[in-house]
N, C-alpha and C positions, 0 to 999 in steps of 0.2 A: 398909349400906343407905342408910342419909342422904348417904353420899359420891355414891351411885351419883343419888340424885334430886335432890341439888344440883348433880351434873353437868349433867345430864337443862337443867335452866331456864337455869344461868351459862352453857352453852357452843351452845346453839341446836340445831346439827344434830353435836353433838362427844360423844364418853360418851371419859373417861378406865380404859385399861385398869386392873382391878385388879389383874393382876399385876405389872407393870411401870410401868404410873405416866403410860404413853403414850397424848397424844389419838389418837382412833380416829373416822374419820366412821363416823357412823349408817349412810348412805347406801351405801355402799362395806367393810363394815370388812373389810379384807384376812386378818385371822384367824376372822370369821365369830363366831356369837354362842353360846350357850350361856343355856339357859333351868336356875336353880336358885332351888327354895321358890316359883315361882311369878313369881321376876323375870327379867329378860334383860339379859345382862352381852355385852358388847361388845370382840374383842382384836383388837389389831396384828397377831399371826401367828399361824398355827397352834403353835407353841409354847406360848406362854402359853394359849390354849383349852386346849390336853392338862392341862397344868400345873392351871389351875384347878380341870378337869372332875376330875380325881384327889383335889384334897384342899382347895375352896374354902373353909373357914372360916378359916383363917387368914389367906388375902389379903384376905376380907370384913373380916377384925378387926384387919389392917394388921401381926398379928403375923408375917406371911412376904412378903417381897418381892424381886421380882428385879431386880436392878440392868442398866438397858443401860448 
């Protein structure tokens, strides 16, 4: 969660996906977003949403990532 809101300020209109590690505009994000606990995470593709929305605590906790 501190990753996601220190994105949120260092990148302006940018959120780094949690599954993959990729900037994603706000504006546009071409994987569309996914609301979990009450926050909004932001992906590159529909992949990584699927991905996330199945089993987000470990790309929250950095313990699972997917490499592009």
């Amino acid at each position: 969660m501190l990753r996601k809101i220190l994105d949120l300020f260092d990148s302006g209109d940018s959120f780094t996906d949690p599954v993959c590690g990729m900037t994603v505009s706000l504006a546009k994000p071409h994987g569309g977003s996914h609301e979990y606990k009450g926050e909004t995470y932001y992906f590159c593709g529909p992949g990584c949403r699927v991905a996330f929305s199945k089993d987000p605590d470990p790309y929250l906790s950095g313990e699972k990532k997917i490499e592009m």
